[in-house]
C-alpha positions, 0 to 999 in steps of 0.5 A, spaced: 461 498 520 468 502 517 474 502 518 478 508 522 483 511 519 490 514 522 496 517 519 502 516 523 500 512 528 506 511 534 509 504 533 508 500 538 509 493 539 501 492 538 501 495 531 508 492 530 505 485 531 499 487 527 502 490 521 505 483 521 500 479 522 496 482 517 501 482 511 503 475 512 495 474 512 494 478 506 500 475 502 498 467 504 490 469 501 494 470 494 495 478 495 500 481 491 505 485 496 512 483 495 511 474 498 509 469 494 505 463 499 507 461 505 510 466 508 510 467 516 511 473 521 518 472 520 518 472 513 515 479 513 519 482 518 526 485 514 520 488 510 517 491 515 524 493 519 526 497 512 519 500 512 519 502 519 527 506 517 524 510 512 519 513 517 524 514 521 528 518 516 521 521 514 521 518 507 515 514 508 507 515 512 504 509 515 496 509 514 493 504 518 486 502 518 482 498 525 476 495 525 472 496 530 476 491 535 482 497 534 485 490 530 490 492 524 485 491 518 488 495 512 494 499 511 498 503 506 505 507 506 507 513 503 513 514 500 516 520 498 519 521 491 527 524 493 529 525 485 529 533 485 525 533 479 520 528 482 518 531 489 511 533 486 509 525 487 508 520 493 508 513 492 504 507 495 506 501 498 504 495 501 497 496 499 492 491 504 486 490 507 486 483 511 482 477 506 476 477 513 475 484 510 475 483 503 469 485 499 467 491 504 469 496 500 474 497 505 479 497 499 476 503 496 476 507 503 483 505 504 485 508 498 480 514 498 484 515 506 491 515 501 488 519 497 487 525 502 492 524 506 497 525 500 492 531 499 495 534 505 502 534 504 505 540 500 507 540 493 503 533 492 500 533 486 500 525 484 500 518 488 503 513 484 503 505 484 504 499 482 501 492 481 502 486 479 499 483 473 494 477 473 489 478 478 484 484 476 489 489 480 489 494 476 482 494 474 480 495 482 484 501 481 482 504 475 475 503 479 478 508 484 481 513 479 487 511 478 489 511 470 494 506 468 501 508 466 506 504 465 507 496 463 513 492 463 510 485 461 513 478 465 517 484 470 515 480 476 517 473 476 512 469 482 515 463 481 519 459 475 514 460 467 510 465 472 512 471 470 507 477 471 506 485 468 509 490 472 504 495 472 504 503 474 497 507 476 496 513 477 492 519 481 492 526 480 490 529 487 485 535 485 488 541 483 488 545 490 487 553 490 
């Protein structure tokens, strides 16, 4: 079974608790999304908030995808590029598909959801991401199209000696006409 994409969704107490289950879940399995274990529902939630501001100002899109329960089980944020010379790009955020549905190639559909979605707004014409190093991240994503861009080596520092790559991937959307 597939997930169900839906951009925008209306946030409700239901996709709130989701979305915070589902990020302190896929960042205590080890996923690269701004925590290091342990982390709880409280820990994410000032993430959260901030991102649930930036909807509201318009600057961020929520993609959610729901199992077939209607559960929260992969998302993504778009973030609009607000340097004038830079506004033909959107960034992607906060890249989860829950760890029981791992290795159903719900990460693919989650990024090819992004990548239709960016494709639908006006003037897009690139998603751009970063990873952190040191998990085969990149790989992943260069299997889905993107292309590495940039790296800063030992940028991320998950923890003291620990210090990751900081690296930028790229989608060019296809040229409409």
């Amino acid at each position: 079974m597939s997930l169900v994409f839906e951009l925008d969704p209306a946030v409700t107490p239901e996709l709130r608790d989701g979305l915070l289950t589902l990020w302190a879940d896929v960042s205590n399995a080890g996923g690269s999304v701004g925590f290091v274990p342990p982390v709880t529902a409280d820990d994410v939630r000032p993430e959260l908030v901030k991102h649930f501001a930036a909807m509201a100002d318009g600057r961020t899109r929520l993609l959610v995808g729901r199992d077939e329960e209607g559960g929260v089980a992969a998302t993504a944020f778009l973030t609009h590029n607000t340097h004038r010379l830079m506004r033909h790009w959107v960034w992607l955020y906060t890249v989860m598909v829950h760890p029981r549905h791992q290795g159903k190639g719900y990460g693919r559909d989650l990024l090819a959801a992004a990548e239709a979605a960016a494709g639908r707004l006006d003037g897009i014409d690139a998603i751009r991401l970063t990873c952190r190093g040191g998990q085969g991240l990149e790989r992943f994503y260069t299997s889905c199209g993107y292309k590495e861009v940039g790296r800063v080596p030992g940028a991320i520092r998950v923890a003291p000696g620990d210090e990751r790559d900081d690296i930028t991937m790229l989608l060019p959307l296809a040229v409409r006409g």
